[in-house]
C-alpha positions as CSV (number, residue, x, y, z in Angstrom):
1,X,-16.2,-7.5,-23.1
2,X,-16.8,-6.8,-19.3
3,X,-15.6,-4.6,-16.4
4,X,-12.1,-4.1,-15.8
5,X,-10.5,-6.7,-13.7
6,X,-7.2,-6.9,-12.3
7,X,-4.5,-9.3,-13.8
8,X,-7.4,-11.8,-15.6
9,X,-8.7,-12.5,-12.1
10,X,-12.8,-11.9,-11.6
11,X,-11.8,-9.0,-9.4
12,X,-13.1,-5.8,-10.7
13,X,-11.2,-2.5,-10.6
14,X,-14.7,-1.6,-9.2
15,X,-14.7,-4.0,-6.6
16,X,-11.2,-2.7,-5.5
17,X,-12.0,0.8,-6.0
18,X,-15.2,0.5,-3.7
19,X,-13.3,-1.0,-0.7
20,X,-11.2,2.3,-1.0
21,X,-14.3,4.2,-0.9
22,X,-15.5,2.6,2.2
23,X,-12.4,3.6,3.7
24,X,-10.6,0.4,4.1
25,X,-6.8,0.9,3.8
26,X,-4.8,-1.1,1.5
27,X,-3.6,-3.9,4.1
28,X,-7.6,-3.9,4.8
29,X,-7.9,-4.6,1.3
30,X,-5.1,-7.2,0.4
31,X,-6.7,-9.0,3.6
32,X,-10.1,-9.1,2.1
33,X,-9.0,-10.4,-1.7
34,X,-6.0,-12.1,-0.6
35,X,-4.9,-13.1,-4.4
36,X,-4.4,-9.0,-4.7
37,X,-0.9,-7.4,-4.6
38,X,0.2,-4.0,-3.6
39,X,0.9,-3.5,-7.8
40,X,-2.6,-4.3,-8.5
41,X,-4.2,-1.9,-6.0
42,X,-1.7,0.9,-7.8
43,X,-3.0,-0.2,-11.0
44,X,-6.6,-0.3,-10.3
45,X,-6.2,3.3,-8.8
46,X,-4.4,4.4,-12.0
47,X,-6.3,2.7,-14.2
48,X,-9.5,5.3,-12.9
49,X,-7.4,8.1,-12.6
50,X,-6.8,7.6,-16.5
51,X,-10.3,6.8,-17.1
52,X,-11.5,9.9,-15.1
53,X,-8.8,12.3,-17.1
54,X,-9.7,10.8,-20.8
55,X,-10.6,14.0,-22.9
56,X,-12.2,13.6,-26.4
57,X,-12.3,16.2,-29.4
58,X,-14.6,14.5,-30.9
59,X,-17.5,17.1,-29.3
């Protein structure tokens, strides 16, 4: 199993979530990876904000 990627593409939420970091807005973006939708920059943002907010209790 590898990175995340959007919709079975090789995109990476990574890759996506890096061109946010840089500062490139999401027109910028869709530009740049041109097979991307609006959707899948929502999802690769939601996907991190889940990732970022998953608590264990297993301590």
């Amino acid at each position: 199993m590898g990175p995340p990627c959007i919709r079975c593409m090789r995109i990476r939420v990574s890759d996506v979530l890096d061109l946010c970091a840089v500062g490139l807005s999401s027109k910028q973006i869709l530009e740049e990876l041109p097979d991307l939708e609006m959707d899948d920059l929502r999802a690769a943002l939601a996907y991190a904000s889940l990732q970022l907010n998953f608590y264990t209790t297993n301590l």
